[in-house]
C-alpha positions in Angstrom: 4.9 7.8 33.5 6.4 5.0 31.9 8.8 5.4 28.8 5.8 4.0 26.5 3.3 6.5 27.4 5.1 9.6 26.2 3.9 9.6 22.6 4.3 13.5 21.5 6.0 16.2 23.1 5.5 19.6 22.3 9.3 22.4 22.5 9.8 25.6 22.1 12.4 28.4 22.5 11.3 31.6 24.4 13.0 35.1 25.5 16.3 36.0 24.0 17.9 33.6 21.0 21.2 32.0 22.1 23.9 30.5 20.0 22.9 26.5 20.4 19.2 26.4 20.5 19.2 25.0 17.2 21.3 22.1 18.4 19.2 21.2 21.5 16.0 21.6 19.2 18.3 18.8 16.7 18.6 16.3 20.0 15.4 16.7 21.3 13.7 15.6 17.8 16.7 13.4 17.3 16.3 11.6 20.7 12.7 11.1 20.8 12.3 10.0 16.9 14.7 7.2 18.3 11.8 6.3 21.0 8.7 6.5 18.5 7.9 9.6 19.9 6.8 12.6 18.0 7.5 16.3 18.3 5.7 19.8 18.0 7.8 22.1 17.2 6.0 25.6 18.9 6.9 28.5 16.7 7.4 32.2 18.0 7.4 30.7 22.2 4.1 30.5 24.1 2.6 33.0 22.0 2.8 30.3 19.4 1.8 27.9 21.9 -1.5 29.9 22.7 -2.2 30.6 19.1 -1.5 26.8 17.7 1.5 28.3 15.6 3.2 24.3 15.6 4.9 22.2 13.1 5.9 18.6 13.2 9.3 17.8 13.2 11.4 14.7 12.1 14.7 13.3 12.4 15.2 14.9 9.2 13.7 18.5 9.3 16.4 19.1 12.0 19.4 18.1 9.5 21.7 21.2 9.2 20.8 22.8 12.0 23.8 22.6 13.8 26.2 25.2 12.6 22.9 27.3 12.5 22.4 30.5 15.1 19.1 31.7 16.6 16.1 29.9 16.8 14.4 28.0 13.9 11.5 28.1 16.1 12.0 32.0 16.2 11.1 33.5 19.6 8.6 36.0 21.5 7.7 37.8 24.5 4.3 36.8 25.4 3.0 39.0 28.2 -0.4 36.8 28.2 1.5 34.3 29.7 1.6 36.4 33.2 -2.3 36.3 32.9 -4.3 33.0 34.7 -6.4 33.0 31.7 -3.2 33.1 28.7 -2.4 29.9 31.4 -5.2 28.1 31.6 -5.6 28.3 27.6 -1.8 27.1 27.5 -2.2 24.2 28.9 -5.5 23.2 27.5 -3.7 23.5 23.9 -1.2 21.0 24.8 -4.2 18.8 25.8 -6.3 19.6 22.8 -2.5 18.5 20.9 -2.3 15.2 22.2 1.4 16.6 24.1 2.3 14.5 27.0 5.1 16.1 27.7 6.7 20.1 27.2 10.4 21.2 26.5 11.2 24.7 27.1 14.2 26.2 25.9 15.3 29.7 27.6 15.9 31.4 30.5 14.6 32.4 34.0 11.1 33.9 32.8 10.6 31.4 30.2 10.9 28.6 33.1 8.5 30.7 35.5 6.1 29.7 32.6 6.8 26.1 32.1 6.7 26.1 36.1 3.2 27.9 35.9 1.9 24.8 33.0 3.6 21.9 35.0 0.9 22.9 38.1 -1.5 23.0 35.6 -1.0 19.4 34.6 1.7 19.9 31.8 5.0 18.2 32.3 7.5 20.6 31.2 11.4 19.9 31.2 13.7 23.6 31.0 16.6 23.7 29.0 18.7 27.1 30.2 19.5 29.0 27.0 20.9 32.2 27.7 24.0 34.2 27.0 24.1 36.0 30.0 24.8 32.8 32.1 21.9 33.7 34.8 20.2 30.6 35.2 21.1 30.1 39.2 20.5 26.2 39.4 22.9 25.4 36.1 26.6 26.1 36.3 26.6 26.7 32.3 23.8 27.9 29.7 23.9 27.6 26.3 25.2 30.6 24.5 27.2 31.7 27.0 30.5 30.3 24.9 29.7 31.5 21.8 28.6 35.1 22.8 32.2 35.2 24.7 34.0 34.9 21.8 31.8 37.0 19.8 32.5 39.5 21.7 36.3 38.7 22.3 36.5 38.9 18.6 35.1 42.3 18.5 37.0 43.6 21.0 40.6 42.6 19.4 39.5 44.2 16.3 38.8 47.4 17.9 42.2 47.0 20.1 43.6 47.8 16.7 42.1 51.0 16.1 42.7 52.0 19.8 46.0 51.3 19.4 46.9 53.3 16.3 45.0 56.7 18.0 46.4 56.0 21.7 42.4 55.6 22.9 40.8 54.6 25.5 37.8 52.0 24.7 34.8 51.5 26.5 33.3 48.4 25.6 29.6 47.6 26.8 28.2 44.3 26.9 25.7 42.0 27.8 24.7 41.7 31.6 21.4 43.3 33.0 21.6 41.4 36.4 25.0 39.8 36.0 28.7 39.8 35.3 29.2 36.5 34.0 29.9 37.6 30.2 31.5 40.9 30.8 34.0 39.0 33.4 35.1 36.3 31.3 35.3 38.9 28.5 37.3 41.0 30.8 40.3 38.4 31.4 40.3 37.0 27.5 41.0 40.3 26.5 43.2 41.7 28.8 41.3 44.4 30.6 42.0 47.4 32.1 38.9 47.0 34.2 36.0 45.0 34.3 32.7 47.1 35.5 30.1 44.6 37.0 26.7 44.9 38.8 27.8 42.3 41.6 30.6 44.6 42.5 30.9 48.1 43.9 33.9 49.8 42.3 35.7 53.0 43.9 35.8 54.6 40.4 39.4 56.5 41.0 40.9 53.4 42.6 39.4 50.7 40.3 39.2 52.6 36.8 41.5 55.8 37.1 44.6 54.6 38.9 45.0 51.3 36.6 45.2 53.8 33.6 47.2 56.2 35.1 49.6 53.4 36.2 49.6 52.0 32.6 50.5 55.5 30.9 53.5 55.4 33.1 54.6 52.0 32.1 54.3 53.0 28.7 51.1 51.4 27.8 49.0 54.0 25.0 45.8 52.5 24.8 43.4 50.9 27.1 40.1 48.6 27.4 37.3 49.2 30.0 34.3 46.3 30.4 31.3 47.7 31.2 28.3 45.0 32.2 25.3 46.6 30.8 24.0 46.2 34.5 26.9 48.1 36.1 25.7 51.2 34.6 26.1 53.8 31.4 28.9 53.5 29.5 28.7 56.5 28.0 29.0 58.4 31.5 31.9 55.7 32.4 33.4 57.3 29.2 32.9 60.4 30.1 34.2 60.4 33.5 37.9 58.4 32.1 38.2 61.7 29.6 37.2 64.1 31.6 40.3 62.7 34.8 43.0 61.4 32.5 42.5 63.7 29.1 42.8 60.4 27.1 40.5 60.3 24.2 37.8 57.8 25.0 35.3 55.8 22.6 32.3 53.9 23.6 31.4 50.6 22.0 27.8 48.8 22.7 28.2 45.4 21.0 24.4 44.8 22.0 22.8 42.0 19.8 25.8 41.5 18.0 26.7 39.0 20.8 23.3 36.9 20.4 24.0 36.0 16.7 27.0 33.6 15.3 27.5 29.8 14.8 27.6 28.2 18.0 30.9 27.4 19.3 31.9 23.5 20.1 31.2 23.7 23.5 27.6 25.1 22.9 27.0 22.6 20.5 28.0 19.5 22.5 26.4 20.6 25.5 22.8 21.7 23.8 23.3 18.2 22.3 23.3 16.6 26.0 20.6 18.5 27.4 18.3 18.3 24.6 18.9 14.4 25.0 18.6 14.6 28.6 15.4 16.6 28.1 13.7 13.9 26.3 14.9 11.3 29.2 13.7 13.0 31.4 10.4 13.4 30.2 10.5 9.2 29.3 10.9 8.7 33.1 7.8 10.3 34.1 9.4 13.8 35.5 7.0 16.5 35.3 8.9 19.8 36.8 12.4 19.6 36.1 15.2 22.1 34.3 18.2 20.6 33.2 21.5 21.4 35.1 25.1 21.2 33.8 27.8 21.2 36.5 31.2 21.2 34.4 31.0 17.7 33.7 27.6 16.1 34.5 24.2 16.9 33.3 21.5 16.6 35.6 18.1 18.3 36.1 16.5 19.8 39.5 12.9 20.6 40.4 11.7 23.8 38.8 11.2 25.3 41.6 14.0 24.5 44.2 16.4 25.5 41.1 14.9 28.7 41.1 14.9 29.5 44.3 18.7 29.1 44.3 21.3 31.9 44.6 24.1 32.3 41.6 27.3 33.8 42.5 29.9 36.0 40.4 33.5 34.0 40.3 34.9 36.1 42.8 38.2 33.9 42.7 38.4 34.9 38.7 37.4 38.7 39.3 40.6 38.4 41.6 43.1 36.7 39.2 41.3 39.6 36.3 42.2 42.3 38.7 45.6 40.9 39.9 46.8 41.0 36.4 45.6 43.4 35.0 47.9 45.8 36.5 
């Protein structure tokens, strides 16, 4: 497709809000007002998209959204979208809307279904927006930054308190299938022990011995990570009191982490893929997600990105265990 046959595109944000949406939404508009292009904006994800729920946006309806959190698109599940019917009525909606072209804004499910329109004739472009880090063919998703120190900041607020009463604090965070967040978190604040689905710990060894060693260095309170994957943290809680007799608190930060105004790193980095988004699109790509690799942005095929494996940092969960003893 040549760069003067994209005329609208159609984006939207779907699954879980993530500090920096708002700024790729910004450079997606931004960029393709630049091109004469025009741009949808989808409210409330493909359930929008299914029910016409759109808006048009201009270079200056996105003014201010930077510093902004969440999604001024808002956000929804839309099971319908599982359904060969909810897809077939998808795409025919961008047809009936004159889109030649669909950005996507989320995270693994949200990029099955802009896989599932893209073989029905819609070319769709992901952007991976997702605290948790997940996205297997993108070294870094937007969020990810922000929700760290979100919940860095939490954490040192409640050392405070734990300090004062000689606690233990078990602090649960984001992570249903993996450790990215709750590691990171883990070495920023100075962990005890970092609890993650990717890694089978020998509770006495990996949880009990570290505090018992820390009482007898003189250390009186204690933090425990707990990835929301890795199990309860209430039973994690329970076990700590019940072997070392140390009064123990649990802390869920839960949605707390998906809320805040985006960090600098989420902003600059939204800004890039949005951009690249829009490029993409221009140059007659039809499957793609965007991909950053620490210093380059890219995009892959849909499908061969999903197909991909994503490890833990196993080097980092070694330096986070190494000192914290």
């Amino acid at each position: 497709m040549e760069h003067n046959a994209i005329k609208r595109i159609g984006v939207l944000t779907s699954g879980g809000d993530a500090p920096g949406m708002n700024a790729a939404i910004r450079a997606i508009v931004r960029s393709a007002s630049t091109y004469d292009i025009s741009v949808l904006g989808i409210r409330r994800g493909y359930s929008g998209l299914l029910h016409g729920d759109m808006i048009e946006l201009t270079g200056r309806s996105v003014d201010g959204l930077l510093p902004r959190g969440g999604t001024m698109l808002y956000t929804a599940r839309c099971p319908e979208m599982h359904t060969e019917d909810g897809l077939e009525k998808a795409a025919n909606m961008c047809r009936y809307m004159g889109m030649d072209g669909l950005v996507v804004i989320g995270g693994d499910g949200s990029f099955r279904g802009a896989l599932a329109l893209s073989q029905k004739g819609v070319p769709t472009v992901g952007v991976p927006a997702t605290i948790d880090n997940d996205i297997v063919c993108t070294d870094y998703t937007i969020g990810f930054d922000t929700a760290c120190n979100t919940a860095i900041d939490c954490i040192d607020k409640l050392r405070d308190t734990m300090q004062s009463h000689e606690r233990c604090s078990v602090v649960e965070v984001t992570g249903r299938k993996a450790g990215h967040l709750a590691l990171h978190v883990g070495v920023a604040v100075g962990a005890t022990c970092t609890l993650l689905p990717e890694h089978t710990t020998d509770f006495h060894a990996g949880v009990i011995e570290p505090i018992r060693m820390g009482r007898l260095g003189g250390r009186h309170h204690h933090i425990i990570i707990v990835a929301e994957g890795y199990g309860s943290a209430q039973e994690v809680a329970v076990k700590v009191e019940e072997a070392t007799g140390i009064d123990t608190r649990v802390t869920i930060l839960g949605h707390i982490q998906r809320g805040g105004t985006p960090s600098a790193q989420d902003r600059v980095i939204a800004t890039q893929m949005g951009y690249h988004a829009v490029k993409a699109l221009m140059e007659g790509k039809r499957q793609r997600v965007v991909s950053y690799d620490g210093r380059n942005v890219t995009d892959y095929d849909i499908e061969e990105g999903l197909s991909r494996e994503k490890h833990l940092d196993f080097g980092l969960f070694e330096v986070e265990q190494t000192v914290a003893t």
